[in-house]
C-alpha positions as CSV (number, residue, x, y, z in Angstrom):
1,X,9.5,12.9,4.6
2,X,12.2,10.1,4.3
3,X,11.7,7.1,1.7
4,X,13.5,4.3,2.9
5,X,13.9,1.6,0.2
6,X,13.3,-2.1,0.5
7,X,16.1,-4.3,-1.1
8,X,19.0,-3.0,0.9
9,X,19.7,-5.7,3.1
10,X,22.0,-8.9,2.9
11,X,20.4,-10.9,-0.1
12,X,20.9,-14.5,1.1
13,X,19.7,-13.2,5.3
14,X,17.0,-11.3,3.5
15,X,15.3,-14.2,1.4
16,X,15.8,-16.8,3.8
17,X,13.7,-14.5,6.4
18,X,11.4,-13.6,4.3
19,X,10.7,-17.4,3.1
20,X,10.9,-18.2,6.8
21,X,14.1,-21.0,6.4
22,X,15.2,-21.2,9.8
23,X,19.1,-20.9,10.1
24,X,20.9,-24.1,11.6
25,X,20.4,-24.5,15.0
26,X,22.9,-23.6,17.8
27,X,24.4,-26.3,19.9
28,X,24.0,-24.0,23.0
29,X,22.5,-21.1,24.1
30,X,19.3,-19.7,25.6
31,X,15.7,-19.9,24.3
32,X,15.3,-16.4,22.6
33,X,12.9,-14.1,24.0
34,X,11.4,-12.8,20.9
35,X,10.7,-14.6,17.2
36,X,11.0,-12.8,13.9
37,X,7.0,-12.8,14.0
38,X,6.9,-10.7,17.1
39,X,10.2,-8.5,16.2
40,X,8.4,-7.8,12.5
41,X,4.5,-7.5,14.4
42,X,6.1,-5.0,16.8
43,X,8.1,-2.4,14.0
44,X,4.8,-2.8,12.3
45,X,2.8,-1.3,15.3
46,X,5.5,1.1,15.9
47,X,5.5,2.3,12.5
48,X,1.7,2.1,12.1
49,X,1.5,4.8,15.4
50,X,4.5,6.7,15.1
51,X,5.5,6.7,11.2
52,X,8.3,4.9,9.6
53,X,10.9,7.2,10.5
54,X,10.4,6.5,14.0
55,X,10.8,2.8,13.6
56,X,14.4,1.7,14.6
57,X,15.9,-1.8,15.7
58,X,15.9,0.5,19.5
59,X,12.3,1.4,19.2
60,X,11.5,-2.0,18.2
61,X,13.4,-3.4,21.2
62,X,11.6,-0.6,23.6
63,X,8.3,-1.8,22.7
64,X,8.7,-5.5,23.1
65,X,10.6,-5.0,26.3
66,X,13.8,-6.5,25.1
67,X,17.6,-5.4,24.8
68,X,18.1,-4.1,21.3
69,X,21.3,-6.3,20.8
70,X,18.5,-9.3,21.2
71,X,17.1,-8.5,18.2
72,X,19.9,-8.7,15.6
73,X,19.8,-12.7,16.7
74,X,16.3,-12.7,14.7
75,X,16.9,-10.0,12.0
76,X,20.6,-8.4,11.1
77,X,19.4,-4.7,10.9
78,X,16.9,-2.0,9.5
79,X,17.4,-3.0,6.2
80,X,16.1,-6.3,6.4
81,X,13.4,-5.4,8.7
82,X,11.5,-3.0,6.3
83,X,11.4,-5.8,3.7
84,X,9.6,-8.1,6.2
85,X,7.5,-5.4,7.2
86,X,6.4,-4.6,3.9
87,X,6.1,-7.9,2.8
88,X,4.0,-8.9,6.0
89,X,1.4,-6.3,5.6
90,X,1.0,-7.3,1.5
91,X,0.3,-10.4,2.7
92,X,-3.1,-8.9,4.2
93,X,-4.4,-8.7,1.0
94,X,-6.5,-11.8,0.5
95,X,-6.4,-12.5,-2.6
96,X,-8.3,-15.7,-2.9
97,X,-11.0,-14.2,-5.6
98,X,-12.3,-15.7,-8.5
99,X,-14.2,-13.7,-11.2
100,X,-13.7,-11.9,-14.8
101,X,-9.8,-10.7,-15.4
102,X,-11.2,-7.7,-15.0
103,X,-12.8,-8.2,-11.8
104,X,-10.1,-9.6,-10.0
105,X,-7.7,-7.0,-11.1
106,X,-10.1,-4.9,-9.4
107,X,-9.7,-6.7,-6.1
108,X,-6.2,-6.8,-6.2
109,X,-6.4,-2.5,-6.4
110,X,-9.2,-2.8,-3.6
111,X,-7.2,-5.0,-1.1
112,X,-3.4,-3.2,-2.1
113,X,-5.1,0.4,-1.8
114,X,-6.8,-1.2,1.8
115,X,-3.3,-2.0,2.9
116,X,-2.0,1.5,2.3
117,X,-4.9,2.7,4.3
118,X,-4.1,0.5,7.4
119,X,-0.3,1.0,7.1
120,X,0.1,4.5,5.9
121,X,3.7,4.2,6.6
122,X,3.7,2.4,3.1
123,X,4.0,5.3,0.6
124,X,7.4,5.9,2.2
125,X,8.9,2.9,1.5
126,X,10.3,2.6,-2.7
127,X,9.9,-1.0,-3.8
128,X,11.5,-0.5,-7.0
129,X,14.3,-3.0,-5.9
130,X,11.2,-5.5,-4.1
131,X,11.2,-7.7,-1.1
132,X,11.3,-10.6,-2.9
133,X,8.8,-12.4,-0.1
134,X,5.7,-14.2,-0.6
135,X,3.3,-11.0,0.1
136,X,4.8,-9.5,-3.0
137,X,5.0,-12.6,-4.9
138,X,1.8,-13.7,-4.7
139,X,0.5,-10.4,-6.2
140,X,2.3,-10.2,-8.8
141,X,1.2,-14.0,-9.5
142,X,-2.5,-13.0,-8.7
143,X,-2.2,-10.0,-11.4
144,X,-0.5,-12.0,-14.1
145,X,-2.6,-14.9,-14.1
146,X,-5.4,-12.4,-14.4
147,X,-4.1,-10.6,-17.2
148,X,-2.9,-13.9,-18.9
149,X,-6.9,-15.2,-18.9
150,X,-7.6,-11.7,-20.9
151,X,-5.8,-13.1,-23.9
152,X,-2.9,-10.9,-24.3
153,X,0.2,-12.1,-25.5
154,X,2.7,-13.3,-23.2
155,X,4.9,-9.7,-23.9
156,X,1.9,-7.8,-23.3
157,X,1.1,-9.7,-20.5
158,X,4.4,-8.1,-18.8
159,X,4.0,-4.7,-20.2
160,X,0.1,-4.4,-18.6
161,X,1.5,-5.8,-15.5
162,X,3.6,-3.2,-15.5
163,X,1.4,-0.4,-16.2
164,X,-1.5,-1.9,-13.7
165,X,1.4,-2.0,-10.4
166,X,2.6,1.3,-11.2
167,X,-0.9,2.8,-11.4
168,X,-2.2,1.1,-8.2
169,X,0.6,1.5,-5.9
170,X,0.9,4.7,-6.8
171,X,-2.4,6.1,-6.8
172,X,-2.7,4.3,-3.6
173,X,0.4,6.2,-2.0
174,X,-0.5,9.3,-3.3
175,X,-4.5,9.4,-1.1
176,X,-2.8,8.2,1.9
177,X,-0.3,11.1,1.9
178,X,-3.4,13.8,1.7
179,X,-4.6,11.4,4.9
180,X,-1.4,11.6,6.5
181,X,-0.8,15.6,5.9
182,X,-4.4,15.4,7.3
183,X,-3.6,14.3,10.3
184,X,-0.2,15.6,11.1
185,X,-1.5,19.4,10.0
186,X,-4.9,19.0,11.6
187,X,-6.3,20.8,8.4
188,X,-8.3,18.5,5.5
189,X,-7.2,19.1,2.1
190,X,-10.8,20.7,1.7
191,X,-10.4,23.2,4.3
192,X,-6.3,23.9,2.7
193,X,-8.2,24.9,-0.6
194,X,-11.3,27.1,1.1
195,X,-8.2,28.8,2.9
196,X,-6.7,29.6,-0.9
197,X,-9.3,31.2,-2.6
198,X,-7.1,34.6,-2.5
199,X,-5.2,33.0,-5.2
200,X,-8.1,32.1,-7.8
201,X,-9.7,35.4,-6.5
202,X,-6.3,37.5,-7.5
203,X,-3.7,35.9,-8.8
204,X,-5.6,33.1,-11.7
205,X,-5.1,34.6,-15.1
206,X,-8.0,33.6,-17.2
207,X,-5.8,34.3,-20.5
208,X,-2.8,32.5,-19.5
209,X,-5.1,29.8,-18.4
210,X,-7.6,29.1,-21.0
211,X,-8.2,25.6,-20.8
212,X,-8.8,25.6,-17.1
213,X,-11.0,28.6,-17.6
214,X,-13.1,26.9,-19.8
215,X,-13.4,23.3,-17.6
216,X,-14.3,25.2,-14.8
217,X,-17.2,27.3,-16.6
218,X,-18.5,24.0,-17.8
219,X,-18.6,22.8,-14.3
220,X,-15.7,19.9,-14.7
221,X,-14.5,20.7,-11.6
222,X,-17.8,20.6,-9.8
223,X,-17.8,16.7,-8.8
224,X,-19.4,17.1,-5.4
225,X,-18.6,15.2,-2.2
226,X,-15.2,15.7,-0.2
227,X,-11.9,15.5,-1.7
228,X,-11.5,12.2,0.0
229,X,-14.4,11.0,-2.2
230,X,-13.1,12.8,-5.6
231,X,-9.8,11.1,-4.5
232,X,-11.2,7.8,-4.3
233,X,-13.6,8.6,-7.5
234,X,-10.2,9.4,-9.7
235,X,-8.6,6.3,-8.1
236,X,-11.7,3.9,-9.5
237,X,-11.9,6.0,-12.8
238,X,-8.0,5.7,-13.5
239,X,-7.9,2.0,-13.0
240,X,-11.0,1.4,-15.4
241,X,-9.8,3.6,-17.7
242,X,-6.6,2.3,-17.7
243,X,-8.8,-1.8,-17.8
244,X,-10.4,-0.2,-21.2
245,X,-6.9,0.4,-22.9
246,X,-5.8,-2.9,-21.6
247,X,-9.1,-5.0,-23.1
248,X,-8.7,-2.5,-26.4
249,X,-5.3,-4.2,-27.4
250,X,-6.9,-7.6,-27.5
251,X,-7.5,-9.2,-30.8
């Protein structure tokens, strides 16, 4: 599958989209047909149905019912779309919570990991050059100030900030691509693993494998439910786990 990567677009068109500055308005012309809302609603939905690599500035224009060249009066091209799209659907995340630093850390992994689930198109888009929109600002502000009210120092602050993005987004990315093999395979990751039970019957070598050996015997692999809910189990775990580290360096 493709990644496309946000940040690629014309800096000063980008931002001033993003941050919704309208440019200066033309003397003449035509009422447009479309606004940048509908134009960045519509990829959304296209990529939502049909997967990121389906969404183009064409696609986009097919489903509003539009000519394509009518779009680039609202947004220049691809590259500047994914970053509103992206930064549109973080902005679902609600993040007006109060509680414990802890517990609103927890939200913000609930509501980022809810907006991977809805858009699924999201694990294929890298955000290690951001949108730099309010939808990815405002988490990042939501996550600081919670880790600042733990009492870490202002470097650590960064560093946990840091560690607690990289876990979420990408645990989140990785259970929606299970989903989304799910559903373009039409076989669960359950029934994948039933269907591979020739290799642990006749290929797994309990000598060269002694460690796994043993975690299996003592029934570490036995966590019940379906690999959705182990999935979502190891999600939770990680993120507490990684909380405990984070409250162990106060002091």
């Amino acid at each position: 599958m493709a990644v496309e990567r946000s940040g690629g677009g014309d800096v000063a068109k980008t931002l001033a989209l993003l941050w919704r500055r309208p440019p200066e308005p033309k003397a003449v012309g035509r009422k447009a047909k479309v606004s940048v809302e509908q134009v960045v609603a519509a990829a959304i939905a296209v990529a939502d149905r049909e997967g990121l690599a389906a969404m183009s500035m064409a696609r986009v224009a097919q489903e509003l019912n539009v000519g394509t060249m009518s779009l680039y009066g609202h947004v220049p091209g691809k590259a500047e779309l994914i970053d509103l799209m992206a930064d549109t659907v973080l902005q679902e995340r609600d993040l007006d919570f109060a509680g414990t630093w802890r517990e609103r850390i927890q939200h913000y992994a609930d509501r980022t990991r809810a907006v991977y689930q809805a858009h699924p198109w999201m694990r294929d888009v890298s955000m290690v050059r951001p949108p730099l929109g309010p939808g990815l600002m405002d988490g990042q502000e939501f996550v600081l100030a919670a880790l600042a009210d733990s009492g870490l120092q202002p470097r650590q602050v960064t560093v946990a900030h840091t560690a607690v993005e990289g876990f979420v987004h990408g645990a989140a990315a990785a259970e929606v691509d299970d989903q989304q093999l799910e559903r373009v395979t039409g076989e669960s990751g359950d029934s994948w693993w039933r269907a591979r039970q020739l290799f642990w019957d006749d290929y797994f070598d309990v000598e060269r494998y002694p460690t796994m050996t043993h975690l299996w015997n003592a029934g570490a692999y036995d966590t019940g439910g379906t690999l959705a809910e182990q999935v979502r189990g190891s999600f939770d775990y990680g993120l507490t786990k990684l909380l405990d580290g984070i409250e162990g360096g106060l002091g």
